[in-house]
C-alpha positions as CSV (number, residue, x, y, z in Angstrom):
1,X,17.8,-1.4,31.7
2,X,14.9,-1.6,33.7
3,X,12.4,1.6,32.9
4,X,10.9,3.8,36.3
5,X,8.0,3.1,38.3
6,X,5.8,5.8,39.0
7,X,4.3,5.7,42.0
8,X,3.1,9.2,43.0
9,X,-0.3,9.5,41.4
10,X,-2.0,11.2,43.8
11,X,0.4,14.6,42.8
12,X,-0.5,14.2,39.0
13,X,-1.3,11.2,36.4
14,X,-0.1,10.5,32.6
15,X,-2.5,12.2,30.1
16,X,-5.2,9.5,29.3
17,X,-4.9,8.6,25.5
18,X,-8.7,9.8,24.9
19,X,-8.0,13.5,26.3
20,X,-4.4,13.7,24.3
21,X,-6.6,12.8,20.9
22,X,-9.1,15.4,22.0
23,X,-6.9,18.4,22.8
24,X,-5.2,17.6,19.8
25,X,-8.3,17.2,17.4
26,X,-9.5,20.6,19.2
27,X,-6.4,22.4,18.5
28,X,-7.3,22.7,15.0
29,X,-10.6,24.4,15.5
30,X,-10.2,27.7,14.9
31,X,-13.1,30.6,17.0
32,X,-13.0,32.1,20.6
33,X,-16.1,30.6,22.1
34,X,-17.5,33.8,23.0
35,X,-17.7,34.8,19.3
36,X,-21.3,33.9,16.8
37,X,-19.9,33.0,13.8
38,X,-19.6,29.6,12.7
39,X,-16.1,29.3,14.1
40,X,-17.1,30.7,17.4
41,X,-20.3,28.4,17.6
42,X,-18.1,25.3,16.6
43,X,-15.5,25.7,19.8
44,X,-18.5,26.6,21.8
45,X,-19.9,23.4,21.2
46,X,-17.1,21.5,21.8
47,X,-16.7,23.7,25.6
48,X,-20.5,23.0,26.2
49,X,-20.0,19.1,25.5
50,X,-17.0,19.1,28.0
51,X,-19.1,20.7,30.5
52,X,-21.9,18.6,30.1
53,X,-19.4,15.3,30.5
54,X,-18.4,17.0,33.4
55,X,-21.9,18.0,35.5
56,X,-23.2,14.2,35.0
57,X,-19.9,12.6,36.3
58,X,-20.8,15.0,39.8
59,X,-24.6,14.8,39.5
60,X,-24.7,18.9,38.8
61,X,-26.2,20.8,36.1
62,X,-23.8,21.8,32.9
63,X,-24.8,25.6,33.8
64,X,-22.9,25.4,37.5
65,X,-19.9,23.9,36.0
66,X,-17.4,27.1,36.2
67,X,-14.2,26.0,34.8
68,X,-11.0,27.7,36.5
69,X,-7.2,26.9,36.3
70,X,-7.8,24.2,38.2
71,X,-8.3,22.9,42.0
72,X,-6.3,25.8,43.8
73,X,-7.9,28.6,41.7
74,X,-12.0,26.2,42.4
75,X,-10.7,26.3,45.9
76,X,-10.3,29.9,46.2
77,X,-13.7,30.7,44.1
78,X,-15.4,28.7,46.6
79,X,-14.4,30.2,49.5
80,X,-15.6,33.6,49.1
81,X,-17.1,35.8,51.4
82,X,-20.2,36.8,49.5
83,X,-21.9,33.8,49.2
84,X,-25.4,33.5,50.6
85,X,-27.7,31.1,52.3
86,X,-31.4,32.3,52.6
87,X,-30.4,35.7,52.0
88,X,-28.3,36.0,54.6
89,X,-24.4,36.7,54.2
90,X,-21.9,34.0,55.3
91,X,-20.2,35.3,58.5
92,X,-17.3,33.0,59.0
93,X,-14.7,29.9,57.5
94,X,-14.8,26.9,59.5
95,X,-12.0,24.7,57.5
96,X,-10.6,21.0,58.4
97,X,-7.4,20.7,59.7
98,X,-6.4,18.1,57.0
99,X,-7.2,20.5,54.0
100,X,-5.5,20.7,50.9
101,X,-3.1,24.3,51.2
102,X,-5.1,26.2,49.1
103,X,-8.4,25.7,51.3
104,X,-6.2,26.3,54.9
105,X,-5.4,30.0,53.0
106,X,-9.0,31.0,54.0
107,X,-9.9,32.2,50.1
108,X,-11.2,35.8,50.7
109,X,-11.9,35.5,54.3
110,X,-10.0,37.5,56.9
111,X,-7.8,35.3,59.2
112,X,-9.7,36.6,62.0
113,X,-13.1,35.0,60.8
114,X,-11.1,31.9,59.9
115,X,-11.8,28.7,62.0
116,X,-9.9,25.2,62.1
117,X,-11.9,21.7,62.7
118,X,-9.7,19.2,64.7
119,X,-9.8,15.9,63.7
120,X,-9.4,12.1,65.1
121,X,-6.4,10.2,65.2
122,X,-7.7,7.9,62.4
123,X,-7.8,10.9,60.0
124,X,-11.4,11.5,60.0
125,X,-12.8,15.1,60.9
126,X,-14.4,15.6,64.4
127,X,-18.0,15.8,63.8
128,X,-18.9,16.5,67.7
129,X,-16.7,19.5,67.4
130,X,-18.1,21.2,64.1
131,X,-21.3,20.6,65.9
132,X,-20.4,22.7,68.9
133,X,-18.3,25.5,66.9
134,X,-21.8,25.6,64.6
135,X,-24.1,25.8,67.7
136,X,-25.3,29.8,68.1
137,X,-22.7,30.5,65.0
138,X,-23.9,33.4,62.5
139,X,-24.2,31.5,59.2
140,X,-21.3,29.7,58.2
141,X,-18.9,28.2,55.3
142,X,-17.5,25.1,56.0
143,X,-15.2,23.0,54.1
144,X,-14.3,19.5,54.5
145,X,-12.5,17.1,51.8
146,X,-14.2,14.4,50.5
147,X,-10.9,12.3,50.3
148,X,-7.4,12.9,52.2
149,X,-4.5,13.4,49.4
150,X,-2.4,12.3,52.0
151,X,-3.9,9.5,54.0
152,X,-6.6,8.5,51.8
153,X,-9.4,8.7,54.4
154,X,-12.1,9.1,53.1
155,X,-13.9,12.2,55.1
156,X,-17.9,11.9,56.4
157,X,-18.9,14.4,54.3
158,X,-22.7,13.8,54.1
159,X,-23.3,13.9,57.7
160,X,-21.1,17.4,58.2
161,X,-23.1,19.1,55.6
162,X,-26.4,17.3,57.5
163,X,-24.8,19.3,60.7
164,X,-24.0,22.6,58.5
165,X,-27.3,23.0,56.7
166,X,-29.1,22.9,60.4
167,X,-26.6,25.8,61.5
168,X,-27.8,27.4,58.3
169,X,-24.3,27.1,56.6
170,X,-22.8,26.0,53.4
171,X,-20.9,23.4,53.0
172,X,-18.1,23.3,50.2
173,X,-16.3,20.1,49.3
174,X,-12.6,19.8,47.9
175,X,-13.1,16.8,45.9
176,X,-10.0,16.5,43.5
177,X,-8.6,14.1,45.1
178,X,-11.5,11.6,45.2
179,X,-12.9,12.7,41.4
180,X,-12.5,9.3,39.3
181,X,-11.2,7.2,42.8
182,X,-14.7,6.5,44.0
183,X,-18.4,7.0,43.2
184,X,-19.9,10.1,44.6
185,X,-22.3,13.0,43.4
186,X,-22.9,16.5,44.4
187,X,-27.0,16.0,45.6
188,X,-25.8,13.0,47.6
189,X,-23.1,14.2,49.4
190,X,-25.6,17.2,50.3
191,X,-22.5,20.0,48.7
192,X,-23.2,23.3,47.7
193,X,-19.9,23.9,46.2
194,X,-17.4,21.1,45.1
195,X,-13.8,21.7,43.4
196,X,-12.7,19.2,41.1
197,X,-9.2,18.4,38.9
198,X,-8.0,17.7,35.5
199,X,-5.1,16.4,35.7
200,X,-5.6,14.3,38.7
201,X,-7.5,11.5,36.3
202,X,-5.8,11.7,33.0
203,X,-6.3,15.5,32.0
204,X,-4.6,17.9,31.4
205,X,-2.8,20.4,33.9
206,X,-4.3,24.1,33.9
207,X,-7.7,23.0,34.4
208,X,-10.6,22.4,36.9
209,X,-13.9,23.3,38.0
210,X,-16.2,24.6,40.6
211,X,-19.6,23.0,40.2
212,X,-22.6,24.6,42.5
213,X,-26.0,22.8,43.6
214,X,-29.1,23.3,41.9
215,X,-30.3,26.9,43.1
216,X,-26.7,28.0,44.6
217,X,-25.8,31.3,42.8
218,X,-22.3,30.8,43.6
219,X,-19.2,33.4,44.7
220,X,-18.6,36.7,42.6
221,X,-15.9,36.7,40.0
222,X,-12.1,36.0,41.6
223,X,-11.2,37.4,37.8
224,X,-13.2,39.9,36.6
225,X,-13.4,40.9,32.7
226,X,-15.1,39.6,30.2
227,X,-18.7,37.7,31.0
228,X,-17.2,34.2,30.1
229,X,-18.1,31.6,32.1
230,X,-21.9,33.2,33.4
231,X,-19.9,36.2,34.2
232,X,-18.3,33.9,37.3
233,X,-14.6,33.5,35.8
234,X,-13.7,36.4,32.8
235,X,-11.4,35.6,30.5
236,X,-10.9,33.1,27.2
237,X,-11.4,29.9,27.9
238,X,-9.0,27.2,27.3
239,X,-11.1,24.9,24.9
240,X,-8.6,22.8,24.2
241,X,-8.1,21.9,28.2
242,X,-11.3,22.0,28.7
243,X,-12.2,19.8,26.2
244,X,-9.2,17.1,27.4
245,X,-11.2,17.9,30.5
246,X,-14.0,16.2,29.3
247,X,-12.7,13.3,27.4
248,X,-10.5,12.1,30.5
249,X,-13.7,12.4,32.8
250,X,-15.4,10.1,30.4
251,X,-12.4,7.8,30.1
252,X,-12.1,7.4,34.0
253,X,-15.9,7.0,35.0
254,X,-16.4,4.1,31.9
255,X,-13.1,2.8,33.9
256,X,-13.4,3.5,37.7
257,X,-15.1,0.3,38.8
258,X,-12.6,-2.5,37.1
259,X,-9.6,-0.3,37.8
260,X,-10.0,0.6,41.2
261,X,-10.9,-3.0,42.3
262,X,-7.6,-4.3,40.5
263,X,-5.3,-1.2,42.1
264,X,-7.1,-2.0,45.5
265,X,-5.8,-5.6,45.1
266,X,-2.6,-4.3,44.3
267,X,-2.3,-1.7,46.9
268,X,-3.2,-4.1,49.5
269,X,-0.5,-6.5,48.3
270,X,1.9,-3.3,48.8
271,X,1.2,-2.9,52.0
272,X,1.8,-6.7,53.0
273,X,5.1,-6.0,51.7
274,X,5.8,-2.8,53.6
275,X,4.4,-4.0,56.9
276,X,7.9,-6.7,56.6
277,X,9.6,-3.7,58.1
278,X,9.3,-4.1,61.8
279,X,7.8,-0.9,63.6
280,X,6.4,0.4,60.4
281,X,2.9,1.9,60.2
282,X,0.1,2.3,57.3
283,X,-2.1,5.6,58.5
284,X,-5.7,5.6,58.7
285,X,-5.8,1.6,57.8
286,X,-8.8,1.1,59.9
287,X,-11.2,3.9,58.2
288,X,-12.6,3.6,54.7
289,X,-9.6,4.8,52.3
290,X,-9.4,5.7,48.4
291,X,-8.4,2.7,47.0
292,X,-5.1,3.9,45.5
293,X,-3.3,5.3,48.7
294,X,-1.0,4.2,51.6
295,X,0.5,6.7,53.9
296,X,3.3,4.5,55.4
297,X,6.3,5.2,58.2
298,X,9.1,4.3,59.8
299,X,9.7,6.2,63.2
300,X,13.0,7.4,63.2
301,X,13.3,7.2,59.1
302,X,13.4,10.7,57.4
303,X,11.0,10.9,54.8
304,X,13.1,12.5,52.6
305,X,16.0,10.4,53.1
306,X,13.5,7.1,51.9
307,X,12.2,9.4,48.7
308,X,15.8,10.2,47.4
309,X,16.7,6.4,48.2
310,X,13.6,5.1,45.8
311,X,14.4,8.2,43.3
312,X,17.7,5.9,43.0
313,X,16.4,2.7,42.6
314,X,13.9,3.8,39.8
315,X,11.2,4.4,41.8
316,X,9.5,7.3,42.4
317,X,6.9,8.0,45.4
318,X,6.5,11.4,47.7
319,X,6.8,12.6,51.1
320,X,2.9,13.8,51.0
321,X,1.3,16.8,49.3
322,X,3.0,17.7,46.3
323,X,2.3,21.3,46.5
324,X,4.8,22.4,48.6
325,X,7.6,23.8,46.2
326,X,9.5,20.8,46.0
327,X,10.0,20.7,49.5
328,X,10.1,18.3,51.8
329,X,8.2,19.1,55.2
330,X,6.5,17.5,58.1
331,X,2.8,16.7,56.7
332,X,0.2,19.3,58.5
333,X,-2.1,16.3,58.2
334,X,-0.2,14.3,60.5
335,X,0.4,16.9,63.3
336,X,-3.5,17.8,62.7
337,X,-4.2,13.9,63.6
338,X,-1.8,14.1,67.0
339,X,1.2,12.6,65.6
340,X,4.8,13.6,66.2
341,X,8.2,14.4,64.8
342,X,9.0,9.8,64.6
343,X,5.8,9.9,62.5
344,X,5.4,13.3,60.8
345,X,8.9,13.6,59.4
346,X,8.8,10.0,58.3
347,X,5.9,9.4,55.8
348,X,6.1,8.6,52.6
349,X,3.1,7.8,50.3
350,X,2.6,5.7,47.5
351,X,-0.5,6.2,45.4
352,X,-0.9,3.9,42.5
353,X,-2.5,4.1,39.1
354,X,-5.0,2.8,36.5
355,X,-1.0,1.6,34.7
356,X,0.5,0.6,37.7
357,X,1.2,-3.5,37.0
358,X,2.2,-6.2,39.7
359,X,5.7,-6.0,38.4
360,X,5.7,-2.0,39.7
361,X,4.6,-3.1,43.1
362,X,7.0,-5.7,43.3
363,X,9.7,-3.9,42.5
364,X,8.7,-1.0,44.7
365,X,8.7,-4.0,47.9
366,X,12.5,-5.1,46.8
367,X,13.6,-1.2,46.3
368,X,11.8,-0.5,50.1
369,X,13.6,-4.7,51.1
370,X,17.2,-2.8,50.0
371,X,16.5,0.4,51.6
372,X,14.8,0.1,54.6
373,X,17.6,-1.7,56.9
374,X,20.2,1.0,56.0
375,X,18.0,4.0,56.0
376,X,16.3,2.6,59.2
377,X,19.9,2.6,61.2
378,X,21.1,5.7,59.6
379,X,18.8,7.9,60.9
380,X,17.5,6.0,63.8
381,X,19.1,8.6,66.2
382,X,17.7,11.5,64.2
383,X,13.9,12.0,65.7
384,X,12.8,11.3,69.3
């Protein structure tokens, strides 16, 4: 019997062999990190190491590396109204429209002092518009993604912060999506704050990290306690999460350029095969994408009729965000980009991995060659 392809990477990814050795080798050390005693010291060091793997995969010093639960939690640090820029208190939220759930909450901002960026058809924020919603502004928090988990596209985050810094803002990036897909670093893309994921390159779930620029003082604590973490986060550290942390951010940047080139190769072969369908669509194909992700629809297919169809055939891909409660819903990235109900209640991604083989892809095309004239005429009366 033929085993299951996995196809939804872009939700979560297999723990890497280096961070499973890790976690396992640091399960046996025995001291809360906070403590002096040899025991205490030893875990300690094996946190600091992590952290230090971490700050020179981003470019950022091991000291702003504040580990949290992961990307929701470094979301919801970052976007707190305290934060300061030349003294002066940050006014307002200005998010993308194409945000991850967690950054469209507004962190600790009041809804009223919240702010949505519109975006282009092709995915990409609408740098004319932040420009005008930052002209005569008080200072201002913005947050873009560097990388769609949806679409892929791959967001210009360098020139928004360019536009944000002149408004005398601060720019925070969501880059969990991106971390271990492409090459970036904090100082380049011109970040003050940037939100990263375990468990979206090989690591372990439960853990992330908010990184600050050089001289950015950061939010106040979200959890208060304890002075762990700098006094920015209270409460024990995980050590053995963090330090799977680290090993899988070592394992993916010794790996990113060879693997990415081969799962661009064989993402590009995908979509040949998907396009067969006539009427079908690949989102945001002519802007710069990670090189793991299609976005692909049928009008008039339900998503979640396609998902459960692949599910069957061994396959297993998603409708878009996984952090929705298992539920299947129009993508709020789509509407954002001006499509409607054919298109929005008809994606389904596929986002590929550093184990994803040609024989995966292949049989992903003959699961979608079985599906896809059925499905197609079943629900072809369903949308508008």
């Amino acid at each position: 019997m033929q085993g299951r392809v996995y196809l939804d990477w872009n939700a979560t990814t297999p723990l890497r062999r280096e961070a499973r050795q890790a976690m396992a080798a640091a399960m046996d050390v025995v001291g809360n990190p906070s403590s002096v005693h040899a025991e205490g010291r030893r875990a300690r060091g094996l946190m600091e190491n992590a952290r230090m793997a971490i700050a020179a995969a981003v470019g950022g010093e091991p000291g702003n590396v504040i580990f949290t639960s992961g990307g929701t939690e470094a979301n919801a640090l970052a976007l707190s109204d305290n934060l300061q820029k030349n003294k002066q208190i940050i006014e307002g939220l200005i998010v993308s429209s194409i945000e991850h759930t967690s950054v469209l909450a507004g962190g600790q901002f009041a809804p009223d002092r919240i702010a949505r960026l519109a975006v282009h058809r092709s995915g990409l924020v609408d740098l004319d518009a932040l420009r005008t919603m930052l002209a005569g502004a008080p200072p201002t928090l913005v947050s873009v993604m560097l990388a769609n988990n949806e679409t892929g596209a791959i967001q210009p985050v360098a020139e928004a912060a360019g536009l944000v810094h002149e408004a005398g803002g601060l720019l925070h990036v969501d880059a969990v999506q991106a971390f271990g897909k492409m090459t970036f670093d904090i100082m380049s893309l011109n970040s003050d704050l940037l939100s990263i994921s375990a468990h979206k390159i090989g690591g372990p779930v439960g853990i992330g990290a908010l990184i600050l620029a050089p001289n950015q003082t950061g939010p106040h604590a979200l959890i208060r306690g304890g002075g762990q973490e700098r006094g920015r986060r209270a409460g024990t550290e995980n050590v053995p999460a963090i330090v799977g942390f680290g090993a899988a951010v070592k394992a993916a940047v010794g790996a990113r350029a060879g693997d990415m080139a081969r799962i661009e190769n064989l993402r590009n072969r995908l979509e040949e095969g998907l396009r067969q369908t006539q009427g079908s669509i690949t989102i945001s194909e002519d802007v710069a994408r990670l090189p793991n992700t299609t976005l692909f629809a049928v009008p008039g297919l339900k998503a979640e009729t396609a998902v459960v169809g692949f599910d069957l055939e061994g396959v297993a891909v998603s409708s878009g965000s996984a952090c929705s409660s298992g539920k299947v819903q129009p993508s709020h990235v789509l509407e954002a980009m001006g499509y409607g109900p054919a298109i929005t209640k008809s994606a389904i991604r596929f986002s590929l991995g550093w184990e994803t083989t040609d024989a995966d892809v292949d049989r992903a095309i003959k699961a979608w060659r079985k599906l896809s004239g059925a499905l197609v005429k079943r629900d072809e009366t369903v949308l508008e």
